[in-house]
N, C-alpha and C positions, 0 to 999 in steps of 0.2 A: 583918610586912612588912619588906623588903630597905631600904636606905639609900637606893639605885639604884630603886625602887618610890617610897617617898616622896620621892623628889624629883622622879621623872619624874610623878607625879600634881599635888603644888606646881605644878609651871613649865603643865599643861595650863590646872587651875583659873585660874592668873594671867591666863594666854592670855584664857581664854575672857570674863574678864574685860575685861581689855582690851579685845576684842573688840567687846562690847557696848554699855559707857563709849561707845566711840567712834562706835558707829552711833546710839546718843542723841541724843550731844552732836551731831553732823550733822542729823540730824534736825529736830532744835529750833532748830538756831539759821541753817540755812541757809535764804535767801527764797526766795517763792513763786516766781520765776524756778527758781533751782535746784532745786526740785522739780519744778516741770513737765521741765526737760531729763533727770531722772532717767528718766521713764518713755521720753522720747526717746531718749536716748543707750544705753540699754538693749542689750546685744550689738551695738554697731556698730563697724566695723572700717577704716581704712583702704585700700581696694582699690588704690591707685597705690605700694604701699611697694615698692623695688627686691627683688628675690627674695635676695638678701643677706641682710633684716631681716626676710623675711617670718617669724611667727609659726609658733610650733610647731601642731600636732594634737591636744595631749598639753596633761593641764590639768596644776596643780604635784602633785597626789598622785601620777600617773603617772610623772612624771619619776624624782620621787623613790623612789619602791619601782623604777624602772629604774638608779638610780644606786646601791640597795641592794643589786640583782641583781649590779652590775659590783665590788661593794665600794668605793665612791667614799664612802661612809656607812653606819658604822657603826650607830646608829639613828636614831630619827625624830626621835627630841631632845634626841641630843649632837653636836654641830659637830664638824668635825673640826678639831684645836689648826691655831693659826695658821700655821706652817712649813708644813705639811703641803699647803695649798690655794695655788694663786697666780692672782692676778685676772686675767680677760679683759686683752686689751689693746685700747684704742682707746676712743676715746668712747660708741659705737654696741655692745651685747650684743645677745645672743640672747636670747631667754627662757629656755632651758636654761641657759645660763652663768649668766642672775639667780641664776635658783632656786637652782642649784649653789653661788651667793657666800652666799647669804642663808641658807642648810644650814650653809654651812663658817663662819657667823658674823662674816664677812666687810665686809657691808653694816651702816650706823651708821642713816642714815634715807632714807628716799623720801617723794618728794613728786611725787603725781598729778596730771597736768593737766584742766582744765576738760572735755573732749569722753569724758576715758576712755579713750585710743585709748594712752596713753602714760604712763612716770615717768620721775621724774630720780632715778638713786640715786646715792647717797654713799659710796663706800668708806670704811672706820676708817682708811684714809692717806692720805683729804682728795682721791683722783681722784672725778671725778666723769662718771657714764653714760648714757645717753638709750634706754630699754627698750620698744619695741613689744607691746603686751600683750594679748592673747588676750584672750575670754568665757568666765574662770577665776574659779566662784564660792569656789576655796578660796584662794585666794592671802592674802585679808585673814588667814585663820587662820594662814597660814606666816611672814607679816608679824608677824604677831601673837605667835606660840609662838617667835620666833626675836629676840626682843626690839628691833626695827627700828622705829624713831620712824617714825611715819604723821603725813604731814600736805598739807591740800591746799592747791593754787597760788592763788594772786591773780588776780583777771581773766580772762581769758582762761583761765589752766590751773587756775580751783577747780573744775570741775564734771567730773574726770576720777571722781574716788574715788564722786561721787555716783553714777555711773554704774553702777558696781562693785557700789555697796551698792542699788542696782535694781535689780541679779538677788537680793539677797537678800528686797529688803522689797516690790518691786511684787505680787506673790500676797497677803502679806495687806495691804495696803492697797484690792486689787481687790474681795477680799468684805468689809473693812469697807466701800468706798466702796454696793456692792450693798446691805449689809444696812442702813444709812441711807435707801439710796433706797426699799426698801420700808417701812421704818417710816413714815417721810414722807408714803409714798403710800396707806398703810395710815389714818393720820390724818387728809386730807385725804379719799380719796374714800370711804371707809368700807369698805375690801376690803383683801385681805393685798396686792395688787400695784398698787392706785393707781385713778385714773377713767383713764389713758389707755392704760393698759396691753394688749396684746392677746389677754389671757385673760379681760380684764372682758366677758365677752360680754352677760352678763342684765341690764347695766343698759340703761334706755330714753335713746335719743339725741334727744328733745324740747328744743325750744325753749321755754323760761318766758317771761314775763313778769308780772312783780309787775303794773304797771303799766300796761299795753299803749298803744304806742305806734307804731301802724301808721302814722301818718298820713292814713289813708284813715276819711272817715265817709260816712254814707247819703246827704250832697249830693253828693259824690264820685261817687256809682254812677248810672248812667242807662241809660233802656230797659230797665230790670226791676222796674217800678212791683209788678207781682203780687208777685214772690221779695220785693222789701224790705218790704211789708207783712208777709208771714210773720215775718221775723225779725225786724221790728220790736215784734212783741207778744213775742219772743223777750226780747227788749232791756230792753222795759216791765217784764216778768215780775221781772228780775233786780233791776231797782233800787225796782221798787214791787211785791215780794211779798204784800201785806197786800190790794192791792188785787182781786187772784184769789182768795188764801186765805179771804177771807171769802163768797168763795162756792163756797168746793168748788173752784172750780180749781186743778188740779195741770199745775208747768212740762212741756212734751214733754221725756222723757231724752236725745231723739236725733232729729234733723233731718238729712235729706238732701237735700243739693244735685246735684239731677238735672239735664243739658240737654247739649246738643253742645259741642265744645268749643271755644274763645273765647266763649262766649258771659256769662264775667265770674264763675264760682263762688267757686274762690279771691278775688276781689274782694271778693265779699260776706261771703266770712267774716272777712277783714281787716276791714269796714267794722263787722263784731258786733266784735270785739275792740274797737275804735276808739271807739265809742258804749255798752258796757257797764261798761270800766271794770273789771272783776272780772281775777280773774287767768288767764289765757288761756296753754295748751301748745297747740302746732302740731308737726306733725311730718307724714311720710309714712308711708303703708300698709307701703310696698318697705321701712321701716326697720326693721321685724319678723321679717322672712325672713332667717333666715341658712342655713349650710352644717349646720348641727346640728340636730336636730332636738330642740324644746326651748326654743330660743334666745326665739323670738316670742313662747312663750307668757310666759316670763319678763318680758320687756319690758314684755307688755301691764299683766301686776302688778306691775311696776314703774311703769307710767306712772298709774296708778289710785291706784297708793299714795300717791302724791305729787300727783296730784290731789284725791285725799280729803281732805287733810292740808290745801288751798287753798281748801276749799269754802266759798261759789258759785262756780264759774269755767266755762269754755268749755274743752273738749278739743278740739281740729281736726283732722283723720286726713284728708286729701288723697289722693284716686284711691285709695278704700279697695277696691277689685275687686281689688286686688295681693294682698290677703287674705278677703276676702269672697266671695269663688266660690262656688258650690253645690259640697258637700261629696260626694265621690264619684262626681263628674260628669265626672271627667278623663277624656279618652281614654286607652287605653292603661296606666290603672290613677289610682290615690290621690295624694296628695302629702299626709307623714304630716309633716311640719312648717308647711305651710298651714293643715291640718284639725287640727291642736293649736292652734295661735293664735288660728282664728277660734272654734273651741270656748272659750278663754279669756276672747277679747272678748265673747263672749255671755252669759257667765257674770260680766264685771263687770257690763255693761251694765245685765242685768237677770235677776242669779241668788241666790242664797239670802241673801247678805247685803244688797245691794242695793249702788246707790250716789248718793244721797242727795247734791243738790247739786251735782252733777257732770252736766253738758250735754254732749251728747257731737254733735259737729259735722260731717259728713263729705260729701264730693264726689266725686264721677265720671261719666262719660260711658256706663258702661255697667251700667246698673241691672239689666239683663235678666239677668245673669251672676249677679245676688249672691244669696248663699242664703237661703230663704224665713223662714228664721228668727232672721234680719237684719234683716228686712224687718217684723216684726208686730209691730205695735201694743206697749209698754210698753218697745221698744229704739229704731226708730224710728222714733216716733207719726207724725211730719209727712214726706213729701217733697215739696220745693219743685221745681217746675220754673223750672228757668230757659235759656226756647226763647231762637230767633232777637228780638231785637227787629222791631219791626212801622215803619211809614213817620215817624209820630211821636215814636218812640225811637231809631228811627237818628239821625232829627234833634238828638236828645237829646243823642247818645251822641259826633256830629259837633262840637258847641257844646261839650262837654267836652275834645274832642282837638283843640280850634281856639286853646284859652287858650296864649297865649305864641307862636303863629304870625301873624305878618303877612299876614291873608291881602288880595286885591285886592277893587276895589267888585262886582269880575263876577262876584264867587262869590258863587253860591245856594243853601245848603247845602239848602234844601230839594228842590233840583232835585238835588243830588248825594245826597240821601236815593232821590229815587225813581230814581234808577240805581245804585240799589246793595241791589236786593233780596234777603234770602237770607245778606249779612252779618252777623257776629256782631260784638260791640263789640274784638274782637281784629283781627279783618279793618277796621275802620272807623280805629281808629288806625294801621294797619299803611299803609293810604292816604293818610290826612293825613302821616303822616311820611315814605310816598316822596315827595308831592308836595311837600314841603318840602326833600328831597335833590333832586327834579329842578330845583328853582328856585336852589338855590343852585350845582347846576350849570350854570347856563345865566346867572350872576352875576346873576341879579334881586333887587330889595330888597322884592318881594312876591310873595305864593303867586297865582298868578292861577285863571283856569277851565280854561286849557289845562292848565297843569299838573297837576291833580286828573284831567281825562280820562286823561290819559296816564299817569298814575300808575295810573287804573283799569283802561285796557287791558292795563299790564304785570301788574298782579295776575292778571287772566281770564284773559288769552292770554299772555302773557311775553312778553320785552323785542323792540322792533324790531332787524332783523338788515339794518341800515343796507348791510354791505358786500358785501351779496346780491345776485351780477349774474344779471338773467334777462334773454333774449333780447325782441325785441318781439312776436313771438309767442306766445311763453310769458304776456307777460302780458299780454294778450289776451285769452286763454282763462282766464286767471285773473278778468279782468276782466268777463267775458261769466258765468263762472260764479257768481262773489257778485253778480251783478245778475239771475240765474236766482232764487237766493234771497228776494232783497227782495224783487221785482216777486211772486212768489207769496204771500208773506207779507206784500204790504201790501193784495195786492187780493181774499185772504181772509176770508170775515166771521169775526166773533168770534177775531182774532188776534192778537197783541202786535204793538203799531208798531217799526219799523225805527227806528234810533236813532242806526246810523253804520254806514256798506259801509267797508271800505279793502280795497287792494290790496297794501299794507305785508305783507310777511313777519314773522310773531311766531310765536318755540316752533317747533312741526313744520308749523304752518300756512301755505299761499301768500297766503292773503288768508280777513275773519273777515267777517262781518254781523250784527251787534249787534243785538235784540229788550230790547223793555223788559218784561219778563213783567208780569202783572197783581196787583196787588197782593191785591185776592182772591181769586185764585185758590192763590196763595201760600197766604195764613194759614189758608183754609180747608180745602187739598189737594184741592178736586175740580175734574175736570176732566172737562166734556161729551165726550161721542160726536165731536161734531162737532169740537170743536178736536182731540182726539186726532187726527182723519182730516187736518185741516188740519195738523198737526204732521207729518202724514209727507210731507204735497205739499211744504211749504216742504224738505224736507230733499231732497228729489227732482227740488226744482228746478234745482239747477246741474247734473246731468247732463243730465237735458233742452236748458238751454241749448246744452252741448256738440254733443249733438247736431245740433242744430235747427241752428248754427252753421256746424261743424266736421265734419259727417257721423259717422256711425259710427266710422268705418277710423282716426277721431282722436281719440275720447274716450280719456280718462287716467283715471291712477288714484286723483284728487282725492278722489272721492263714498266712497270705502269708510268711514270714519265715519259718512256718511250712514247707508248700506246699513245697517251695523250699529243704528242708530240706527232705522232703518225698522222692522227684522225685530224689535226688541226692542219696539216699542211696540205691532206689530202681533200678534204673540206673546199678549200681555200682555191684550190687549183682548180673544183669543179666547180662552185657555186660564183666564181669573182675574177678569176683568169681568162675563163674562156678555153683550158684545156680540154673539155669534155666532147669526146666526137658526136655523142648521143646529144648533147643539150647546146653546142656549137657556142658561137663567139657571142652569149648576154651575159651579164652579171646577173644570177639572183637573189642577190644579199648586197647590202651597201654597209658603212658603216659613218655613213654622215648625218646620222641622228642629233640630238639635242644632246649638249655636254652634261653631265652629272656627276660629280667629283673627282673628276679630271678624268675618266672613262669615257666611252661612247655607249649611249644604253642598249640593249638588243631590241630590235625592230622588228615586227610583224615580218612574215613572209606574202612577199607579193605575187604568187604563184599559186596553183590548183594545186589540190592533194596529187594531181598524177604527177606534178611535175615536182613534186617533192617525194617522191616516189624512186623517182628517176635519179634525184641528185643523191638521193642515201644509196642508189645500186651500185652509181659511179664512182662515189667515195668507196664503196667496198671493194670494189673490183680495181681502185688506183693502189690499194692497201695490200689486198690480196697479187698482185704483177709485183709489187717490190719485195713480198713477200717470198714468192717463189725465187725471185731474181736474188736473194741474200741466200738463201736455203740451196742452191744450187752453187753459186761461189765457197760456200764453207765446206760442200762436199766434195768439191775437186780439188781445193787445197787445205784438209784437214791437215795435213801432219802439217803445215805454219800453225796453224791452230795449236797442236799442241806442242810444238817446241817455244810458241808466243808463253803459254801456260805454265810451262817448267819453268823456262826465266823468270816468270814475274812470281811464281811461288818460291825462288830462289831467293830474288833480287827487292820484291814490293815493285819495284819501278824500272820501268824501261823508256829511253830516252828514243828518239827521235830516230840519231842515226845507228843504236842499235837494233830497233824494229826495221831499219833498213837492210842493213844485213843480213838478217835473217830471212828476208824477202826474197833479197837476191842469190843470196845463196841455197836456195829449193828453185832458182829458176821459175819464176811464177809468173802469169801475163795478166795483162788486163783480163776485167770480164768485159763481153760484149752482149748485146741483148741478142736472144736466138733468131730474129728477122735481120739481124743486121747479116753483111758479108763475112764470110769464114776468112777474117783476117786476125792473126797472130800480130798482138803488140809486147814488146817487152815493157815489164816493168818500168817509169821512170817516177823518183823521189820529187 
């Protein structure tokens, strides 16, 4: 090797030397401020510099094989002797002129400032220059091989070099900072990328508790005396096992919580957590379903696994229909990640291994949907219904949602039980708490009885439409129409009492007429011949009114819910009751076709055009006999008709028992159908 070989190899090794000394020692010894501004200041530039000092395009290697091309230098790492080079003039270089002093050996040392945007160099005859500096990852090496003191500023200008040295070391400090994060996350969630990661797909998103602390226990729940019984041998089971075991009894693996909704499921299974004590996951059905198919079934082995692991406990799977569908019952084809999961759930529930101490808890509203082998006996033994509560559980359910409200001496919650039939314990608090927002609108320091009705109307019918101008004719006829109503509905036998007319506009409606339906007729669902027939006259009545009124030439279009309401009941009674003396005791319509989003679809007719013939005569003529039977009522007792009219154009509204009194005082009787016996009944409320 040449003399000129080992020396230009010497001065590189030194270089390179230096080189690294120096990104060390910055490294180690600069604070966590100045490391954060490293990855900040990273290629950032000056944009306001006057185009005088703007920076080159050209990094220092290019310069320099350009100034090799022009023979301005001889090679890459011999200067040229010092006569030969003469410095810039002025305080302010170029970045070519640096390069070119700092080549010709020219420059002693530089000192970078804080941002990076800039140095100060030192000529060897003590001038000193101010250099505008590019995003030039080789510079430090020409600094370096050219033996020029590197050192960075105080304050304000140390954080220029670090800047420099963050186009060198930001890439790998990026995948150590990465390759930490997965170890970390590797250790913690038990996966190469962590529990939060967004490739963790097959772990289950359950909620634990060691402990369970709902706050809710079985005194908490009301109006579902039957459902709490059930789980309460649930409850028994888990804390006094010995006492079934010794006779042969084994716990149910899985209980379902069947009924409409609000009617308190979720509640009840907060209240099993709350009173067993064991260790209790909750989760949703929807949190199995992913985009992948696969995904759900993992989960489910996932959440078993770690339920096993807790045994005795309680599993909760909420509105498990999101996964429990009948398997190949889609319209339109399969869903092959549904029918993987729920094939999974059936196989922990109750498949080859078993799963031994594991209670598996579940709810939803539509039982009908889930598949049969969901449903039998060894996955889940028990389903609990949990209906509408009944007159004594509302009451229940009222005295729970009343705690912590002031209510006044005038409330009867037993009176607001029986006008409020048909609500669930969702709807019964949803009441006490408007009627506790209307009171505190209206500045009262107690709940009173008006405020509970009028909370109840807003629920039924929606809110009054205070700034609704109608003429005095218009309501009138409004007036005349809700008193067409009552008046047929109070002086029908066997019908629900009238319980409030108004003339208030609520929702799409001009004006409502309130019926208190009958409480057994409710729980038991039957309803006679005869009230069906009386359900279509009261519906029939405010046209009639109109008429009777207002002539022909002036009825509106108030009664089309009626209408609809007529043809549907009268439908119903010939084509599926067996009313029809013409067409006798078949059903010709069913309504247990295939489910389609949560409806039943309409089904072919199974019957000859004659016999469809028949059933639209029967419907007409069930339409037309209530017809006449309301049209006949309102013309024998017109003047109620319109003294109902006058008060409610007075009043807006009329309650209950003063539509009674006005009954009784015109002396008014039942109507009776003209084949019945000429027997006079008096009015009873």
């Amino acid at each position: 090797m040449s003399r000129r070989a080992v020396r230009k190899h010497a001065v590189c090794a030194s270089a390179k030397k230096q080189s690294h000394d120096l990104a060390v020692q910055l490294a180690t010894s600069l604070p966590a401020a100045s490391l954060a501004a490293l990855f900040v200041s990273v290629g950032q530039l000056n944009a306001a510099l006057a185009a005088d000092y703007a920076p080159p395009q050209q990094t220092a290697s290019e310069v320099i094989q350009q100034q090799r091309q022009g023979g301005g230098i001889r090679a890459f790492d011999a200067p040229l002797p010092g006569p030969d080079y003469r410095l810039p003039e002025g305080n302010q270089w170029r970045y070519s002129e640096f390069v070119g002093a700092v080549q010709a050996g020219k420059v002693e040392r530089v000192r970078f400032s804080k941002d990076g945007t800039s140095l100060q160099a030192t000529a060897v005859d003590g001038r000193r220059a101010v250099v505008v500096l590019p995003n030039d990852p080789d510079l430090v090496d020409i600094l370096a091989k050219n033996g020029v003191d590197i050192s960075v500023a105080e304050g304000e200008q140390e954080g220029n070099f670090v800047a420099l040295l963050g186009n060198l070391l930001f890439p790998l400090l990026a995948l150590g900072g990465l390759f930490l994060l997965f170890r970390r996350g590797g250790a913690e969630g038990g996966g190469p990328l962590g529990p939060g990661n967004p490739m963790d797909f097959g772990r289950n998103k359950s909620k634990f508790q060691e402990v369970p602390d709902t706050g809710i226990k079985f005194g908490d729940v009301a109006g579902v005396d039957g459902a709490k019984l059930e789980l309460q041998e649930v409850v028994d089971f888990l804390k006094n096992p010995d006492k079934y075991t010794d006779l042969g009894a084994k716990i149910p693996k899985g209980v379902l919580l069947v009924g409409p909704p609000g009617t308190g499921k979720t509640l009840l299974a907060k209240a099993v957590a709350g009173e067993a004590g064991v260790p209790f996951f909750s989760c949703a059905a929807s949190e199995f379903v992913e985009l992948f198919v696969g995904v759900g079934a993992s989960r489910v082995r996932d959440l078993f696994d770690k339920a096993k692991e807790k045994a005795p406990c309680i599993v909760f799977i909420d509105e498990i229909d999101a996964v429990g569908r009948q398997r190949g019952a889609g319209l339109g084809g399969g869903n092959d990640e549904r029918e993987q999961t729920i094939n999974q759930l059936l196989s922990e529930m109750d498949g080859f291994e078993g799963n031994t101490g594991v209670i598996v808890l579940s709810a939803t509203n539509r039982p009908d949907v889930l598949d049969s082998a969901l449903l039998r006996p060894g996955r889940f033994d028990r389903q609990v219904t949990v209906d509408r509560p009944d007159l004594n559980g509302r009451k229940a359910i009222l005295k729970v949602h009343s705690k912590g409200k002031t209510l006044g001496k005038d409330v009867d919650l037993e009176k607001v039980s029986r006008r409020t039939p048909g609500f669930t314990g969702a709807d019964l608090q949803n009441l006490m708490n408007e009627a506790a927002i209307l009171a505190a609108r209206r500045e009262l320091k107690e709940i009173t009885k008006e405020e509970i009705a009028d909370a109840l109307e807003r629920i039924i019918a929606g809110p009054e439409k205070k700034t609704a101008v109608f003429s005095d004719a218009k309501k009138k006829l409004i007036a005349y129409h809700e008193a067409g109503h009552a008046l047929v509905g109070a002086l029908m036998p066997e019908y629900d009492p009238v319980t409030k007319i108004s003339i208030v506009p609520r929702g799409s409606a001009g004006g409502l007429t309130f019926f208190a339906p009958s409480e057994e007729r409710l729980e038991s669902g039957l309803y006679t011949r005869t009230y069906l027939e009386n359900q279509m006259a009261v519906a029939l009545g405010g046209r009639i009114a109109e008429e009777l009124i207002f002539g022909e030439e002036n009825i509106t279009t108030g009664a089309s819910n009626d209408f609809q309401q007529v043809t549907r009941i009268a439908r119903t009674m010939v084509s599926q009751l067996g009313f029809s003396d013409k067409l006798g005791q078949l059903a010709w319509s069913g309504n247990s076709g295939p489910t389609f989003l949560g409806q039943q679809m309409a089904q072919p007719g199974e019957f000859s055009m004659t016999t469809s013939n028949i059933i639209d005569t029967e419907v007409k003529s069930f339409v037309e006999r209530a017809y006449r039977r309301a049209k006949d009522l309102i013309q024998s007792n017109i003047d109620i008709l319109h003294k109902t009219a006058a008060v409610l154009m007075e009043k807006e509204t009329i309650d209950g028992e003063e539509f009674e009194q006005i009954i009784m005082a015109s002396q008014a009787t039942q109507y009776l159908k003209k084949d019945a016996p000429s027997v006079t009944i008096p009015y009873q409320a």
